[in-house]
C-alpha positions in Angstrom: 5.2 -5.0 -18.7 8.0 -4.1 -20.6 12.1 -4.4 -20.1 13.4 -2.5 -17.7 16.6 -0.4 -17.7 18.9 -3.6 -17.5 16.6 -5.7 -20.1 14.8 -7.3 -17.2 10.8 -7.4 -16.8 10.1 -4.5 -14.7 7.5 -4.5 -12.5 6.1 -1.6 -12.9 7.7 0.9 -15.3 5.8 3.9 -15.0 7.1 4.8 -11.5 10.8 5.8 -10.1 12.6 3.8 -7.3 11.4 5.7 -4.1 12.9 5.3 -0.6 10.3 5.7 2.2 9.3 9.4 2.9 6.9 11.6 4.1 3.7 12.6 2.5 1.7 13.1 5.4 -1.6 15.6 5.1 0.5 18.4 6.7 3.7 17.9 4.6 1.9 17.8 1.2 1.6 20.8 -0.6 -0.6 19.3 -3.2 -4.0 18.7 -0.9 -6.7 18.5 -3.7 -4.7 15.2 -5.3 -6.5 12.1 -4.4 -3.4 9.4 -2.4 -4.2 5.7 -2.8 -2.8 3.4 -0.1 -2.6 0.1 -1.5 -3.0 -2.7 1.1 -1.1 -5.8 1.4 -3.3 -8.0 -0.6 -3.2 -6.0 -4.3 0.6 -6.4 -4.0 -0.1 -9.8 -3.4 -2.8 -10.5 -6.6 -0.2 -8.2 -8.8 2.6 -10.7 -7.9 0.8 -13.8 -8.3 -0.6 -12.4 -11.8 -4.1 -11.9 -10.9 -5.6 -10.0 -14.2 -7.8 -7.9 -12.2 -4.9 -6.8 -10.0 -2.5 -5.9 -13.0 -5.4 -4.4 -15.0 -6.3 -2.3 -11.6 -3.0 -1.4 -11.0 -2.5 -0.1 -15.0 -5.0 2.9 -14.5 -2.1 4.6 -12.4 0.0 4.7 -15.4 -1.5 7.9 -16.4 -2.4 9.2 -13.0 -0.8 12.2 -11.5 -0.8 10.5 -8.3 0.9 7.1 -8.0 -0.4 4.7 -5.0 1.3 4.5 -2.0 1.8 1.5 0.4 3.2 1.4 3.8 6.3 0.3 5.6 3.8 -3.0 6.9 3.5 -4.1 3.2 7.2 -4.1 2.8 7.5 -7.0 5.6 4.3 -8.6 4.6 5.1 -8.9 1.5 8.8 -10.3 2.3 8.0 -12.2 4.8 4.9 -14.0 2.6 7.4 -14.5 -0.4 7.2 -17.8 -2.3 10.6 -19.0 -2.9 11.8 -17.7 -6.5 9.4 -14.5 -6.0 12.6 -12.5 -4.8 13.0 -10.5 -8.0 9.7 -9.8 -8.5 9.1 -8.7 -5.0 12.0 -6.7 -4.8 11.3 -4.9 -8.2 7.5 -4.0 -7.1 8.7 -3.0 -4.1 11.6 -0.4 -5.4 8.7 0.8 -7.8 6.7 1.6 -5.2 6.4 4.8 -3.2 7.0 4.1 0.5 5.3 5.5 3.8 7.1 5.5 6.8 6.0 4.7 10.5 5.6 7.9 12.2 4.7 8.3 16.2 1.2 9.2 14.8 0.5 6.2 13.0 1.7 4.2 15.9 -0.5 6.2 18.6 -3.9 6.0 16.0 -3.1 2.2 15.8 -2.9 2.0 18.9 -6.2 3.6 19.5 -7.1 1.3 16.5 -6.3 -2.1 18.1 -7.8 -0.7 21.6 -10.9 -0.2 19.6 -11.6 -3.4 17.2 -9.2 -6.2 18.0 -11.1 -7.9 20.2 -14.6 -7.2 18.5 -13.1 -7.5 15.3 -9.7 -9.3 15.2 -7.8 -6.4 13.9 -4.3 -7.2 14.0 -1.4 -5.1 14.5 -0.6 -4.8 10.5 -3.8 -3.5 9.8 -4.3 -1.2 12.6 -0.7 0.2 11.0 -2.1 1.1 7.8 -5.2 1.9 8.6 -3.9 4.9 10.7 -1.2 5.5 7.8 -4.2 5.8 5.7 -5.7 8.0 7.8 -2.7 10.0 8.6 -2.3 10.6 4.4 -6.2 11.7 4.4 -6.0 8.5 1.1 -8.3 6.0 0.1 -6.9 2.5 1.4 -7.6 0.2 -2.0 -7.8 -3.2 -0.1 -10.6 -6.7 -1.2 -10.4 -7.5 2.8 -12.5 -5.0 3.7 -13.4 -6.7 7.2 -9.8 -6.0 8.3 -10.9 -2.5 8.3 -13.9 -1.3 10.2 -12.7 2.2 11.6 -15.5 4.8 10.2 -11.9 7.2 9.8 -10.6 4.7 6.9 -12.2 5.4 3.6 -11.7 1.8 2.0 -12.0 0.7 -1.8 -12.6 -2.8 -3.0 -11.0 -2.5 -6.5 -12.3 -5.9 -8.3 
């Protein structure tokens, strides 16, 4: 990746900062576009270098539609962080289009974690954006797909 604005590596320089907002099915105006919800774990490989990640993660550059994470990624991520990661973390995460929590999301997870956690081990940060997922009608890009057995979540292993 190239220099950012203050001559530092940017994470990703295709995208503007966003702030968390709402691009729920019934706010978008744009319904045809395809939303990506990347999970936890792609943020993770990109970090960390993986070349399948960062050469996953390049196809957006061109897209009319960058990915999406949720609000759960945001702590997952920070509170996973390696020590001397900060910049890096904090640079992808600024990048990054944010979804916020709504009482939707929290109700479906709930329903979620009712559902699977004991026949699946769901846990709370999955059941989270799983219904976020859901709730954007996007495709959650994920490699754990076990984390995610609801038949509502359309789930993509990228590499």
């Amino acid at each position: 990746m190239g220099p950012g604005r203050d001559g530092k590596s940017q994470a990703w320089q295709w995208f503007a900062p966003y702030a968390a907002e709402n691009v729920s099915r019934t706010n978008r105006t744009d319904k045809l576009v395809a939303v990506h919800l990347l999970d936890t774990d792609i943020l993770i490989d990109f970090l960390r270098g993986r070349a399948e990640a960062r050469a996953f993660l390049d196809r957006y550059q061109a897209a009319a539609e960058p990915p999406v994470i949720s609000v759960v990624s945001v702590t997952e991520l920070w509170a996973g962080m390696r020590q001397g990661e900060e910049r890096a973390t904090g640079a992808l995460l600024s990048a990054l289009r944010k979804i916020p929590l709504s009482e939707e999301i929290a109700l479906a997870a709930g329903n979620m974690l009712r559902t699977y956690r004991r026949s699946h081990g769901t846990e709370l940060g999955d059941a989270l954006i799983a219904s976020t997922a859901v709730e954007l009608g996007a495709t959650l890009i994920t490699r754990n797909i076990k984390h995610y057995p609801m038949p509502a979540v359309t789930v993509l292993r990228p590499y």
